[in-house]
C-alpha positions in Angstrom: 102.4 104.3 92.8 102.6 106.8 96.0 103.9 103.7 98.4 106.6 103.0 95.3 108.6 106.9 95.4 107.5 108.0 98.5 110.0 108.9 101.4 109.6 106.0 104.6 113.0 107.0 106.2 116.0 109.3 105.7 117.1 108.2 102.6 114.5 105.5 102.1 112.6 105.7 98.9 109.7 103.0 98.4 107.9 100.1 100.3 110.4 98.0 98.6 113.4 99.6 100.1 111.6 100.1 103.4 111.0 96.8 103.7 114.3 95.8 103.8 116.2 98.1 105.9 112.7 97.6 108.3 112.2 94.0 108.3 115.2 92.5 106.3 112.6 90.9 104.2 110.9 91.7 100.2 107.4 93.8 100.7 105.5 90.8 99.2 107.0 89.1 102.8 105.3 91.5 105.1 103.2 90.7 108.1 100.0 93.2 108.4 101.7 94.9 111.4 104.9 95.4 109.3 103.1 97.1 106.2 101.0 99.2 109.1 103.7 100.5 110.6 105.5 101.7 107.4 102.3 102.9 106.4 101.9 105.3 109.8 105.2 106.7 109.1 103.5 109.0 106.4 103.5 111.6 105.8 106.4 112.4 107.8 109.0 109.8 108.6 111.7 111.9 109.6 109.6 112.4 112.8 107.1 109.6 113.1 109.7 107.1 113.4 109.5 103.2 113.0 112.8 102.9 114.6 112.6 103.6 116.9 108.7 103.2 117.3 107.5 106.3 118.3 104.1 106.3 119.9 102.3 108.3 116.9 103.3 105.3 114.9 102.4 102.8 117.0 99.3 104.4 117.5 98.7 104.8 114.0 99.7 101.7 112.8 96.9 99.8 115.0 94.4 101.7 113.7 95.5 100.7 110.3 95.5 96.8 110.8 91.9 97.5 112.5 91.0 99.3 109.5 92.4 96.2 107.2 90.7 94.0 109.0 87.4 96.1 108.3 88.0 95.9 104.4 89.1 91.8 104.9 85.7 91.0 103.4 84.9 93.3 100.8 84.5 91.8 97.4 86.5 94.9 95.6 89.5 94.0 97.9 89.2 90.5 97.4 89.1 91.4 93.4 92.7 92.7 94.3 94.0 90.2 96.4 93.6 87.3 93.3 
């Protein structure tokens, strides 16, 4: 529910509405590095920008896809994914 209210940009309420003024493109659409780097925006995206990328996002944002790539396998996730 956080990722569906939450503030990703001035004005920007939502991974939805992120995704879009982002990426042009739905939130079901995103790549790994897309969702990442909305996701290292928090909790402050007024400041840690995705456009442009500043380098606490980019930073952040690899650690995330390293961190998905971690929970790939897991059988909870998986659960999820179906």
């Amino acid at each position: 529910m956080y990722l569906n209210i939450s503030e990703m940009g001035k004005g920007i309420y939502g991974i939805e509405a992120a995704s879009h003024f982002y990426f042009n493109k739905p939130a079901r659409t995103l790549t790994r590095q897309d969702a990442a780097r909305i996701a290292a925006c928090l909790p402050n995206p007024k400041v840690f920008t995705i456009r442009p990328l500043s380098p606490h996002v980019a930073t952040r944002a690899a650690w995330i896809q390293a961190q998905m790539g971690n929970l790939q396998e897991d059988p909870d996730i998986q659960k999820l994914l179906q």
